[in-house]
C-alpha positions as CSV (number, residue, x, y, z in Angstrom):
1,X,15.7,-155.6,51.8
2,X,16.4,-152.3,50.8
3,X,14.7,-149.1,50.8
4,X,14.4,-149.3,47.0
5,X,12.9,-153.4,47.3
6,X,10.6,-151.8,50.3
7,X,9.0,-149.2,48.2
8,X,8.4,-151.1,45.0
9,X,6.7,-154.5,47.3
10,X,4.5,-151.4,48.9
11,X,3.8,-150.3,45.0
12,X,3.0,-153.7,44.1
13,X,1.0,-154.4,46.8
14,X,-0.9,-151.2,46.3
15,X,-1.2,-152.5,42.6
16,X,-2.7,-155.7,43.8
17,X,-5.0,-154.3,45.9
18,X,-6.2,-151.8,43.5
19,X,-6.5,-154.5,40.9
20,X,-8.5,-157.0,43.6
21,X,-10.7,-154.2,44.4
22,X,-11.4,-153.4,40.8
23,X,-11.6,-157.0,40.0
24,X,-14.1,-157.5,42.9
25,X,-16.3,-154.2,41.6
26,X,-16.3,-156.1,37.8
27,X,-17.7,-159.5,39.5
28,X,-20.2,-157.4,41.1
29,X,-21.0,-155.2,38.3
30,X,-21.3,-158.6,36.3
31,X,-23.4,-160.6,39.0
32,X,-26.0,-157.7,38.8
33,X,-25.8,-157.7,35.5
34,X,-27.1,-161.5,35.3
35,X,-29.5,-161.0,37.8
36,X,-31.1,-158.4,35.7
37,X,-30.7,-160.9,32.7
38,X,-32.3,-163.3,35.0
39,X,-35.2,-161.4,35.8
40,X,-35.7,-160.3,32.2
41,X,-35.9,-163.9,30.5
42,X,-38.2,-164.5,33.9
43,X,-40.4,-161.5,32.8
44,X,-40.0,-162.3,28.6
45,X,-41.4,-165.9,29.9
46,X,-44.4,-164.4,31.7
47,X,-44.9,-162.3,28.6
48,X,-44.9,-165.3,26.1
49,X,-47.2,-167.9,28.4
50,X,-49.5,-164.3,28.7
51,X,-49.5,-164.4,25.0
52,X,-50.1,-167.8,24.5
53,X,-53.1,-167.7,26.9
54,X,-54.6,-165.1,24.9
55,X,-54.0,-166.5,21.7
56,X,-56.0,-169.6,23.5
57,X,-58.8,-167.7,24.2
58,X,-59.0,-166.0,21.1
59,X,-58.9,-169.1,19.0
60,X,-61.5,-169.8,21.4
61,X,-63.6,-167.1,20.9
62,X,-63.0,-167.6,16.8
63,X,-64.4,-171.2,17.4
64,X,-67.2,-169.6,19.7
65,X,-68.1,-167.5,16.2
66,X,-68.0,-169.7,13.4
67,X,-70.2,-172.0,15.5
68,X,-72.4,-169.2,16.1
69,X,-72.5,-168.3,12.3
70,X,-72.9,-171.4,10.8
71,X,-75.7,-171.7,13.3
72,X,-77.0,-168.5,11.8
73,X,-76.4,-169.1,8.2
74,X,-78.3,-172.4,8.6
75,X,-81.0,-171.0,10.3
76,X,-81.5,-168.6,7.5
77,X,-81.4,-171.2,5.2
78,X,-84.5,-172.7,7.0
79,X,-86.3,-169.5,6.7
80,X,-85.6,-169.2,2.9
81,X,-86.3,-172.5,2.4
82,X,-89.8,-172.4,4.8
83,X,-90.6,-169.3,2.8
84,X,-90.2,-171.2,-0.5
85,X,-92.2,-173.7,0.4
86,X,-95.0,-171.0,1.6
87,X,-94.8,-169.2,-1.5
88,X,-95.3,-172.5,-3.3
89,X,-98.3,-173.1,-1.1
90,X,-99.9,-169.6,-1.8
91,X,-99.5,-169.8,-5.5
92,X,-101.1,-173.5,-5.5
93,X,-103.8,-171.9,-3.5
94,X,-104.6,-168.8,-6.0
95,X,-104.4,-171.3,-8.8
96,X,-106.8,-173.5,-7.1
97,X,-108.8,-170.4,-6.6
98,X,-108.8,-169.6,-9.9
99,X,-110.4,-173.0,-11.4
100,X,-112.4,-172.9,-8.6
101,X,-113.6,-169.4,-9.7
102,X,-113.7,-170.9,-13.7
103,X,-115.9,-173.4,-12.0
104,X,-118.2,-171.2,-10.1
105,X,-118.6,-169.5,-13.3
106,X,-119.7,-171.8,-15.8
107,X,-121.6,-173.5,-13.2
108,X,-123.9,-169.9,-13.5
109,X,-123.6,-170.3,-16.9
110,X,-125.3,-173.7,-17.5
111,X,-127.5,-172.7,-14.7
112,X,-128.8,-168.7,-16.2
113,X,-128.9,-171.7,-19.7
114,X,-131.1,-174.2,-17.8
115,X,-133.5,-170.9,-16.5
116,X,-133.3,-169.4,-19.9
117,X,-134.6,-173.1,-21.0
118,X,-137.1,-173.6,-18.5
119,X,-138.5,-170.3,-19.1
120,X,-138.5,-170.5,-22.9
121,X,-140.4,-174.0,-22.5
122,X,-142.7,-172.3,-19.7
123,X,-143.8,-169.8,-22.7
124,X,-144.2,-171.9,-25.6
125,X,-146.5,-174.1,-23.1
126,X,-148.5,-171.7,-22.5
């Protein structure tokens, strides 16, 4: 070989080496780069299922509360409907009272007519 064919193999194998070594760095670079991909979609997965286990519980906890309030709003129904009823009672009981009171009253009145007959017949006897 010649001086000329020595220098240029010792270029080109420089070259090659160069370009190896470069090529080598790139498949590292890129082999990092998937492991941070990696652990990203790992961490994106954790995130979702996290998500989806609070969504659980809040669906949950929404569940929990419209048990709760239709609980409530049926209880309260009760009540209204329990204080109905009482005020139904009440006003059967003051209208009760008042015949009762009509009652009471005439029943003086015939009575003060009876004494008022008794005692008329008492004076024209005598």
């Amino acid at each position: 070989m010649s001086v000329i064919g020595d220098h240029a193999a010792k270029k080109l194998e420089k070259l090659m080496a160069r370009e190896a070594r470069a090529e080598e760095q790139n498949i590292k670079h890129a082999l990092q780069d998937v492991k941070k991909a990696e652990k990203a979609v790992k961490k994106s997965v954790k995130a979702v299922e996290k998500a989806e286990k609070k969504k659980q519980k809040v669906l949950k906890s929404e569940h929990a509360t419209v048990k709760a309030l239709n609980k409530a709003q049926h209880k309260h129904a009760d009540v209204l409907e329990g204080e109905a009823r009482a005020e139904e009672a009440a006003a059967a009981q003051r209208a009760k009272e008042v015949e009762t009171d009509r009652g009471v009253q005439q029943t003086r009145a015939e009575l003060e007519s009876m004494q008022m007959t008794l005692e008329g017949n008492a004076v024209s006897e005598a």
